[in-house]
C-alpha positions as a Python dict, from the first residue, in 0.01 Angstrom:
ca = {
    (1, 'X'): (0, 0, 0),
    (2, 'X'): (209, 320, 3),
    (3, 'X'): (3, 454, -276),
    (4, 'X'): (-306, 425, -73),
    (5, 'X'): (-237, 692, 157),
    (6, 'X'): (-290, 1032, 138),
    (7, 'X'): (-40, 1253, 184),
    (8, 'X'): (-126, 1598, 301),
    (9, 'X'): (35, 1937, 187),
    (10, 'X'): (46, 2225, 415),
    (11, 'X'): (-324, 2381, 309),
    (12, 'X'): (-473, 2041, 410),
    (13, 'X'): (-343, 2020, 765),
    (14, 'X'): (-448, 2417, 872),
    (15, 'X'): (-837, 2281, 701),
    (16, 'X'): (-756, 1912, 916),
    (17, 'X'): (-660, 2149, 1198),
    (18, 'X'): (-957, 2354, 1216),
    (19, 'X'): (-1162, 2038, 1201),
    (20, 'X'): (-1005, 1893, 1503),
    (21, 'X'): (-996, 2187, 1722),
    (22, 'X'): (-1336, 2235, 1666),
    (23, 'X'): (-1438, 1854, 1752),
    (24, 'X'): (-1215, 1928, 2076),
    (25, 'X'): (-1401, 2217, 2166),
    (26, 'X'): (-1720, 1998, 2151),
    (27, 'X'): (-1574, 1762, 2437),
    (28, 'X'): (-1471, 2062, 2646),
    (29, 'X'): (-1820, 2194, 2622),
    (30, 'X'): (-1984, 1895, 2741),
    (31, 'X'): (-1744, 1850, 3047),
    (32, 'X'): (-1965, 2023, 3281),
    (33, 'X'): (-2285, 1828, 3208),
    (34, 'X'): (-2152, 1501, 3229),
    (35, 'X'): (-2339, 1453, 3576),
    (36, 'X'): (-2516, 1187, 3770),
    (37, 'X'): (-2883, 1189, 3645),
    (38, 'X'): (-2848, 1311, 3333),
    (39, 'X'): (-2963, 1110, 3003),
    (40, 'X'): (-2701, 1058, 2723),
    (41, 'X'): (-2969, 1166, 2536),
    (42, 'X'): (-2927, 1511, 2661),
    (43, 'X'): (-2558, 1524, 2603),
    (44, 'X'): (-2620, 1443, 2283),
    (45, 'X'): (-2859, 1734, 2189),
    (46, 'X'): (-2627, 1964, 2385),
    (47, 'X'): (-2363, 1873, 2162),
    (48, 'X'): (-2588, 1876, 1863),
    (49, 'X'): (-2676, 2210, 1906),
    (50, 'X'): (-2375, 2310, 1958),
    (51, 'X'): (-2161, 2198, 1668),
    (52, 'X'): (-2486, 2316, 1440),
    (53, 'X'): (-2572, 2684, 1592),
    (54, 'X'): (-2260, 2774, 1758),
    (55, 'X'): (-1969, 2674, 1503),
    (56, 'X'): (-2160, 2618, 1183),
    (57, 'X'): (-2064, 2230, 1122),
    (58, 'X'): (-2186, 1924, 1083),
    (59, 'X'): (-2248, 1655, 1300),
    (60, 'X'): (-2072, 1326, 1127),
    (61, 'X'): (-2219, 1067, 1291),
    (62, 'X'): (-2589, 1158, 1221),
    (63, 'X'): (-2674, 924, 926),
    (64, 'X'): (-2315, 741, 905),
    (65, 'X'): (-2431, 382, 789),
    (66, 'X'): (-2724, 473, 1010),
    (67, 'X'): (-2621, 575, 1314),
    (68, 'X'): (-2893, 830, 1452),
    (69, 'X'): (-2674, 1037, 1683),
    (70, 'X'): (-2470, 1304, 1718),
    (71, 'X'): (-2180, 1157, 1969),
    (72, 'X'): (-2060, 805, 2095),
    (73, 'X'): (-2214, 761, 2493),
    (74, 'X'): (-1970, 412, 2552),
    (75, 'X'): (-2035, 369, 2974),
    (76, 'X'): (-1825, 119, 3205),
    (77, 'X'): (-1830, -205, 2998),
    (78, 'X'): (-1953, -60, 2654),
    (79, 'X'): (-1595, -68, 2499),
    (80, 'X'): (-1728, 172, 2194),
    (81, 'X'): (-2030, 297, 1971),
    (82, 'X'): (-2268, 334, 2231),
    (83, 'X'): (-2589, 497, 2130),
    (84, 'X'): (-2701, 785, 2357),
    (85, 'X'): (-3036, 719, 2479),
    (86, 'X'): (-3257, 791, 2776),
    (87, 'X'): (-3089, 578, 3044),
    (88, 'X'): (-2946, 829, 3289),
    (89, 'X'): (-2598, 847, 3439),
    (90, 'X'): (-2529, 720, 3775),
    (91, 'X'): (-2266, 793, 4004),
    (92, 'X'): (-1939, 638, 3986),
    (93, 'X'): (-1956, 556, 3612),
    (94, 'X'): (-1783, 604, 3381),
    (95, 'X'): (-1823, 728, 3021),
    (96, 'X'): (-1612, 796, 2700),
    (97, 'X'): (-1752, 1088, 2471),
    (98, 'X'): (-1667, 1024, 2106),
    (99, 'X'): (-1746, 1288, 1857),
    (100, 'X'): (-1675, 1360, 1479),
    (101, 'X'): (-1814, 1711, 1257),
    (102, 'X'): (-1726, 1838, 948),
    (103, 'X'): (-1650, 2160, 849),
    (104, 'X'): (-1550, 2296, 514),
    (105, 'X'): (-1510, 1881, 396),
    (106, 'X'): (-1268, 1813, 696),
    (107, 'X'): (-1369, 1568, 944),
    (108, 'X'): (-1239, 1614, 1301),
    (109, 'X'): (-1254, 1352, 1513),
    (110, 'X'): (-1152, 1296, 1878),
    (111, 'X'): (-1313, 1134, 2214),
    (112, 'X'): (-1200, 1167, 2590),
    (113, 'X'): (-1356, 984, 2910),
    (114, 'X'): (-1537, 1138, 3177),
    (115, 'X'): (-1622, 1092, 3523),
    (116, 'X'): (-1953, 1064, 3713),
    (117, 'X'): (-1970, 1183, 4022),
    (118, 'X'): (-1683, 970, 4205),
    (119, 'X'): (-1536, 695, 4008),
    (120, 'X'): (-1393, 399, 4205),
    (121, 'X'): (-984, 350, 4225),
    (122, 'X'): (-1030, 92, 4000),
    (123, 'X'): (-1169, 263, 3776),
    (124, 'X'): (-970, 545, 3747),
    (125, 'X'): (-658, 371, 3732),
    (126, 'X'): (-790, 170, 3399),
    (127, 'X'): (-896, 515, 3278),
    (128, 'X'): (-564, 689, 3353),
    (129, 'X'): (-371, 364, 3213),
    (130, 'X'): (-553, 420, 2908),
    (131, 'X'): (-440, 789, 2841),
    (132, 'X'): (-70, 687, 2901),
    (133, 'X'): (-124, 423, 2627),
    (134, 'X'): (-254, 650, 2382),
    (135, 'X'): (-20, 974, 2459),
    (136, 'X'): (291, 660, 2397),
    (137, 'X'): (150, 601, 2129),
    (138, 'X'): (128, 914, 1937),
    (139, 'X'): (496, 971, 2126),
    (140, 'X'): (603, 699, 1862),
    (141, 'X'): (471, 937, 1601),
    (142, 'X'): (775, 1056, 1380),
    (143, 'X'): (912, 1017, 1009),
    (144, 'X'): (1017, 703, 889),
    (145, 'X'): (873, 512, 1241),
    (146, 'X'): (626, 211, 1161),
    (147, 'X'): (256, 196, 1260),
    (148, 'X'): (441, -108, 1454),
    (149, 'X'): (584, 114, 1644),
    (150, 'X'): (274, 246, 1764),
    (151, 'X'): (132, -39, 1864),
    (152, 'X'): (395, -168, 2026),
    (153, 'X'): (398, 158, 2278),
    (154, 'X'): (38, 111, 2329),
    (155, 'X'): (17, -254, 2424),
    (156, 'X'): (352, -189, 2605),
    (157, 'X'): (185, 27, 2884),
    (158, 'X'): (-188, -172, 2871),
    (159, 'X'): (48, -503, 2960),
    (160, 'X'): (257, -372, 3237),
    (161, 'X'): (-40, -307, 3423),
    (162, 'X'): (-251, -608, 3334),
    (163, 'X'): (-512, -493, 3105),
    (164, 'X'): (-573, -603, 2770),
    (165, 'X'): (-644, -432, 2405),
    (166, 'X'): (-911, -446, 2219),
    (167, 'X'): (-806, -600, 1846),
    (168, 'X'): (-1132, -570, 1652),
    (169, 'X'): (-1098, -180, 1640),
    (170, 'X'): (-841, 78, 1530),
    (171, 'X'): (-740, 413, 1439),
    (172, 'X'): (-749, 539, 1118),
    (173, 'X'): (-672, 788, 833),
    (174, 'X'): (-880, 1098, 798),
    (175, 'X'): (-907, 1409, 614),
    (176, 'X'): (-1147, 1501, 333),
    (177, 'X'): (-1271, 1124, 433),
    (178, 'X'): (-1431, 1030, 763),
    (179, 'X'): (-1232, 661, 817),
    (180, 'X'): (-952, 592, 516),
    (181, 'X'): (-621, 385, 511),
    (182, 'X'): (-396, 356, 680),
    (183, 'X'): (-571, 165, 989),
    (184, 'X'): (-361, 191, 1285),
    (185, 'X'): (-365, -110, 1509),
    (186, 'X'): (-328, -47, 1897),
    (187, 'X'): (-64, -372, 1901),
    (188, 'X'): (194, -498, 1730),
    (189, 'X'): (591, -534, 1678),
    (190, 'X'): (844, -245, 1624),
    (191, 'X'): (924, -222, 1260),
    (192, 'X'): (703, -375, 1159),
    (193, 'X'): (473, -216, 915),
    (194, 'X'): (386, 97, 719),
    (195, 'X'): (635, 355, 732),
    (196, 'X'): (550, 699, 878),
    (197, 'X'): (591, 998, 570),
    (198, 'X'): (520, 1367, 667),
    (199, 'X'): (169, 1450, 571),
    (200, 'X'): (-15, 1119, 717),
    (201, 'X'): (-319, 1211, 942),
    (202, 'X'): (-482, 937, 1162),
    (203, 'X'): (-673, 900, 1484),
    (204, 'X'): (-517, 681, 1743),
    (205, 'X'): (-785, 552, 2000),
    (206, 'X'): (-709, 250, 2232),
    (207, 'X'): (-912, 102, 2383),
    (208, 'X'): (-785, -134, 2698),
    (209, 'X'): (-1003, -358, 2885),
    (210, 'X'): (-952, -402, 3242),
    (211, 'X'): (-1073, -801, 3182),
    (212, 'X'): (-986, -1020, 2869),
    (213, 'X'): (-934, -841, 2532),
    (214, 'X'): (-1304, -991, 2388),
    (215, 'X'): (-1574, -838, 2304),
    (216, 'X'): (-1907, -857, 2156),
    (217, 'X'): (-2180, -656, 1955),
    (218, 'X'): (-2524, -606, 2074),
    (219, 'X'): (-2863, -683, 1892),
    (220, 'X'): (-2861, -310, 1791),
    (221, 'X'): (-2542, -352, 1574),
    (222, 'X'): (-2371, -60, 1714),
    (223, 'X'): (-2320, -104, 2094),
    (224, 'X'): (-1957, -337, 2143),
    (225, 'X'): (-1933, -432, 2471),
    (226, 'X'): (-1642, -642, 2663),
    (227, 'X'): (-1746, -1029, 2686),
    (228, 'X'): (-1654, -1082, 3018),
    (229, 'X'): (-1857, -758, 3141),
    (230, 'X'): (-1510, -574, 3258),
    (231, 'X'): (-1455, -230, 3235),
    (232, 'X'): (-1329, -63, 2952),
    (233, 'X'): (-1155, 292, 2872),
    (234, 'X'): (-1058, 467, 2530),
    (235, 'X'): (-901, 806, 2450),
    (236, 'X'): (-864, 953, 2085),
    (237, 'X'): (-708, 1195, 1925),
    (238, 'X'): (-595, 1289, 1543),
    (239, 'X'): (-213, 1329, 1447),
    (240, 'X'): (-45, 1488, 1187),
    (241, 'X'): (331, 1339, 1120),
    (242, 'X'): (551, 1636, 1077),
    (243, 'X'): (863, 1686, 941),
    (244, 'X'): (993, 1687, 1327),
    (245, 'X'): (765, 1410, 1496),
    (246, 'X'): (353, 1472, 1503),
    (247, 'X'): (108, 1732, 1602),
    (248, 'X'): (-199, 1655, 1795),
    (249, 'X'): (-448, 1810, 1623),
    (250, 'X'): (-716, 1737, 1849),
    (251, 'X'): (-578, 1958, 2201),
    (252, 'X'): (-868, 2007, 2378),
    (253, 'X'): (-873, 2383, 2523),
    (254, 'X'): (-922, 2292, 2894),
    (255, 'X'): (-681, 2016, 2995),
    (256, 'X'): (-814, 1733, 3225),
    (257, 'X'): (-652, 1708, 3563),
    (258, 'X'): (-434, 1440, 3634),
    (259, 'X'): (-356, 1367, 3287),
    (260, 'X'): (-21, 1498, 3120),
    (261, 'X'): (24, 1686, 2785),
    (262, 'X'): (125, 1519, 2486),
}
């Protein structure tokens, strides 16, 4: 499986780097128009226009196995792939932003949650719960540390508070490709698995239900939503393993209050 992975030199993280900070700039754009009443369809064509005129990429997602949109619109109990469309935003939602570009043949890929107006306790405590899973996750980043290990952090913190995690979907390897090996699992056992090497970049993106871990696909073979209707939350961001530990590569430039830095 080793052989599988792509290990990247020096060059290929600053091009993976510019990549990601460019996909995080795209989610601290849209910040300020995540508001009650407007369409996801409008976010999207904000954020459309933005990667196209203002930093000269490419939107990933537009064509990607047929997917017609620019960004991810995944609200309360849509766990992920949610297509924006012209259903407006209400107060006290809640929404996860996922976005991908390319520029210069790097993808950079990343996705945060939002708030609507006022969000109820409940809500933000799932949402907050599922930023501390992901940042100990990437905090098991480091050489010769399993993808095991990352799993283990994740479920560790989703558990202790009684949520659940989503199995069906994972992170993944990127670089010159959009979704490559290896696919990092948001549960599992330490030690067990692939061994970190220097070079590896992946996304890790949990995503914890506040009901059971099940979910289901709708008619329009995108949308995954939970089964039992609960809530659902997911941060992402891309790492680079580093000599040292990891590098998020996917910092967004404003930093969202309440949550601490990797």
């Amino acid at each position: 499986m080793g052989s599988e992975i792509t290990i990247h030199t020096p060059t290929d993280l600053a091009m993976s780097r510019t990549a990601g900070k460019l996909a995080a700039e795209v989610l601290t754009m849209i910040a300020p128009y995540v508001q009650p009443g407007v369409t996801t369809d409008e976010l999207d064509r904000i954020c459309n226009d933005y990667i196209v005129n203002v930093q000269q990429a490419i939107p990933a997602n537009v064509g990607y196995q047929g997917f017609t949109k620019t960004i991810c619109t995944s609200i309360n109990h849509v766990v992920c792939h949610g297509i924006p469309s012209d259903k407006a935003l209400k107060d006290g939602d809640i929404v996860n932003i996922d976005v991908a570009l390319i520029k210069d043949d790097w993808y950079g890929d990343t996705s945060r949650m939002y708030f609507v107006g006022t969000p109820s306790t409940k809500a933000r405590h799932l949402v907050k719960t599922t930023y501390d899973a992901m940042r100990a996750g990437i905090h098991a980043v480091r050489p010769d540390a399993t993808l095991g290990d990352i799993g283990h952090a994740i479920q560790t913190v989703a558990h202790r508070n009684g949520y659940s995690v989503v199995q069906e979907y994972c992170g993944h390897g990127i670089g010159r490709v959009y979704h490559d090996e290896p696919q990092i699992l948001h549960y599992g056992q330490p030690g067990e698995g692939l061994q970190l090497r220097p070079g590896m970049i992946f996304t890790i993106e949990p995503m914890i239900n506040a009901g059971k871990r099940f979910v289901r696909t709708l008619s329009d073979d995108w949308t995954v939503i939970t089964k039992d209707r609960s809530l659902s939350a997911q941060w992402e961001h891309m790492v680079a393993v580093t000599e040292e530990g990891f590098e998020v590569l996917t910092s967004w430039p404003d930093h969202p209050e309440d949550y601490p830095a990797i």
